[in-house]
N, C-alpha and C positions, 0 to 999 in steps of 0.2 A: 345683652339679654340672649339668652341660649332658648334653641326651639329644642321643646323635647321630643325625641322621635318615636315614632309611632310603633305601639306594641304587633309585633306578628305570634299569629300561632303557626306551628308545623306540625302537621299529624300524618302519621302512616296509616297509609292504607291497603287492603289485598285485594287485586284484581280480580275483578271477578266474568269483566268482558272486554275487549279493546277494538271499537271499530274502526279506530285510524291512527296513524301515528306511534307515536312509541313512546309508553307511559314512565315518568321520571323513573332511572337507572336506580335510584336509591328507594325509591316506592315509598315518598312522601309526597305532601303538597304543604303550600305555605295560603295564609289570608291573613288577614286584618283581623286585631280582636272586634268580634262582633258588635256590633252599635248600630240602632237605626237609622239608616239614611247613608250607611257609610259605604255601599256594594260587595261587602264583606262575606262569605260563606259561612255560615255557623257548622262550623265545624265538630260534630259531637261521636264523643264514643257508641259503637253498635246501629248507625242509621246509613243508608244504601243511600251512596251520589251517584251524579251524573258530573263528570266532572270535563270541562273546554279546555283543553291545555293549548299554549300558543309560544312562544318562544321560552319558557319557562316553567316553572313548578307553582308557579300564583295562580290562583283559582282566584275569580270574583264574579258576582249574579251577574252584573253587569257583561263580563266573556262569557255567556250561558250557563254557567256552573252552579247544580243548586242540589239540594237532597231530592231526592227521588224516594216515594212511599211502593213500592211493589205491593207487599202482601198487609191485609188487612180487608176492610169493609169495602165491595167493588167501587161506590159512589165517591171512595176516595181514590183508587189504585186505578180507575179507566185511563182516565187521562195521563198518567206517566205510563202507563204498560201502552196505551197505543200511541204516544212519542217513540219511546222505545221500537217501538215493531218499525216508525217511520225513519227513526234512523239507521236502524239495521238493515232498511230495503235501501236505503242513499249510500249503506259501506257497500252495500254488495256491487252498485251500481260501480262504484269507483276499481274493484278489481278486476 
């Protein structure tokens, strides 16, 4: 019996801020096709991540990596814009 293996997606993406590290050379990232329960990034054309990179170009919720809402209605964008401002004070901290 053969296991079938597991679909990935790969999508580029444009920087648009880098507090640490040095973001894939080819300006992609890889995940799991999306499924619930699976720690997967849904990965979609036109939506702003935050994305945890660690030895590699795989993104999953589980390593921090998740979409990020900036602009729209404040009761949705507070809390990802003051993440943001917290991890932009912990890069600074680090140079």
């Amino acid at each position: 019996m053969s296991v079938k293996p597991e679909a990935i997606v790969e999508a580029t993406f444009r920087l648009v801020e880098n507090l640490k590290g040095q973001p894939p050379p080819d300006g992609k990232v890889k995940s799991l096709v999306w499924s619930n329960g699976n720690c997967s990034v849904l990965l979609a054309a036109g939506l702003d991540y935050l994305f945890f990179l660690h030895d590699d170009s795989f993104v999953l919720v589980g390593g921090g990596s998740t979409p990020i809402m900036l602009e729209g209605v404040e009761s949705v964008t507070a809390e990802p814009k003051s993440l943001l401002r917290r991890l932009r004070a912990l890069s600074e901290l680090q140079k």
